[in-house]
N, C-alpha and C positions, 0 to 999 in steps of 0.2 A: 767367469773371468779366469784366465789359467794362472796358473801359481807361478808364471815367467813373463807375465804382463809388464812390459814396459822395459824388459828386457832383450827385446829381440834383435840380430844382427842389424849391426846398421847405427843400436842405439851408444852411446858415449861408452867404448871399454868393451862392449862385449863381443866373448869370441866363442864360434862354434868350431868346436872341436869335430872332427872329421865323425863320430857315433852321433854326432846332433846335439851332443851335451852344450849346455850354454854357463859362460864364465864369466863373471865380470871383471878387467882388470883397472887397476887405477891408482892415480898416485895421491898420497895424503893431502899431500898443499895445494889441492885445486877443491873447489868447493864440491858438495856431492854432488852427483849427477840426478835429477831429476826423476821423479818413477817411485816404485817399489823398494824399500831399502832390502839389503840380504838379509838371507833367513841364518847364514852362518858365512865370518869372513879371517880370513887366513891372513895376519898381518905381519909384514919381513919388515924389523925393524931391529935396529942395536938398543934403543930403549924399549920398556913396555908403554905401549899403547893408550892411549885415552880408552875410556868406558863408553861403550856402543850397546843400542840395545836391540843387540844381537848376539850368537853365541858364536865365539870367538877363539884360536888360538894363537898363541902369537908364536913366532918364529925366529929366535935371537941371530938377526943377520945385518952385519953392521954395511953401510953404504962401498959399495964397490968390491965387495967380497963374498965368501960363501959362509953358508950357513955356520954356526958355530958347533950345532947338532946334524949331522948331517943323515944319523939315520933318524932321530927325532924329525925335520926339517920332511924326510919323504913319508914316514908314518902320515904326517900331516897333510902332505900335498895324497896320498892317498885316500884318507878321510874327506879332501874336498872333491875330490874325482868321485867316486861312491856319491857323497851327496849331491852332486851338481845333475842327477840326473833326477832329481826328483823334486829339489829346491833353488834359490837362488844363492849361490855363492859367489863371493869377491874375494881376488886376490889384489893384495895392495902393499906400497910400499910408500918412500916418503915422496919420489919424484915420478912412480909408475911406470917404469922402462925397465933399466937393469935386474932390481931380483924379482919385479913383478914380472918381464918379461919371462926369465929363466924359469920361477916356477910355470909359467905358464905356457914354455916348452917342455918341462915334466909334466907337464897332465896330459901335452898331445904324446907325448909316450906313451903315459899310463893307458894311453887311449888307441893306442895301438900302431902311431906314426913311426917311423924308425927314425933313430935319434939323427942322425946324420941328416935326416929332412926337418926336422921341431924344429930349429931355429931362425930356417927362410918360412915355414910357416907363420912361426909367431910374428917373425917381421912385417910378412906377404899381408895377416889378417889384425892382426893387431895395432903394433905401433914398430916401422921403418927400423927405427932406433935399438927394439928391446935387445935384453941381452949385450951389457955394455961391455964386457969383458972377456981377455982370452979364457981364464981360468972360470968364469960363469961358464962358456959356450962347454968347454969339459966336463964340468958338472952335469949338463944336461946328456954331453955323450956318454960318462959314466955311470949316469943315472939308476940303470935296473943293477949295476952290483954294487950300489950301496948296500 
């Protein structure tokens, strides 16, 4: 059985990044998505997080805004890029759009898309909506000089 079973395009959140890396993205308040749970999930909240048993960082970013660490916030989204090619990782927030979208137009960066195209990506394969804000969609264009 491969270690992204239950994971593959198609299934609830997850996105293949243009290297084949596979992500899951999701919002807190819908129940889990069925399958495999992650092996490590990156969580954008202004509070900390419930306890997951999985290994976790959390990302202090309050709803409609950006990170409060912004180069903490890309260390992170770095660490899940790196793992995401080897394990199952999830990126989530409370409603799964806006900072779950944004990081996860940072990782088709980190992955080699140019920033100017990561945001109709993440739209195109993800969710319509993500990335709900002008100063998010900046974020993701300033991205590599954080």
């Amino acid at each position: 059985m491969s270690q992204f079973a239950g994971w593959e395009p198609g299934a609830a959140g997850v996105l293949r990044l243009p290297s084949g890396r596979l992500v899951r993205g999701r919002g807190l308040r819908a129940a889990m998505p069925s399958g495999h749970p992650p092996r490590f999930g990156v969580y954008l909240l202004g509070a900390e997080p419930p306890e997951v048993g999985w290994e976790t960082r959390w990302v202090r970013w309050r709803d409609f805004w950006l990170p409060a660490d912004p180069a903490y916030a890309k260390a992170v989204l770095i660490e899940a890029w790196t793992r995401a090619d080897r394990e199952r990782v999830e990126i989530a927030c409370w409603g799964g759009r806006g900072r779950t979208g944004t990081a996860l137009a940072c990782l088709a960066v980190l992955d080699g898309l140019p920033a100017a195209e990561a945001v109709g990506f993440v739209r195109g394969h993800y969710h319509h909506r993500a990335v709900e804000t002008p100063w998010q969609r900046r974020f993701v264009d300033r991205f590599h000089t954080l």
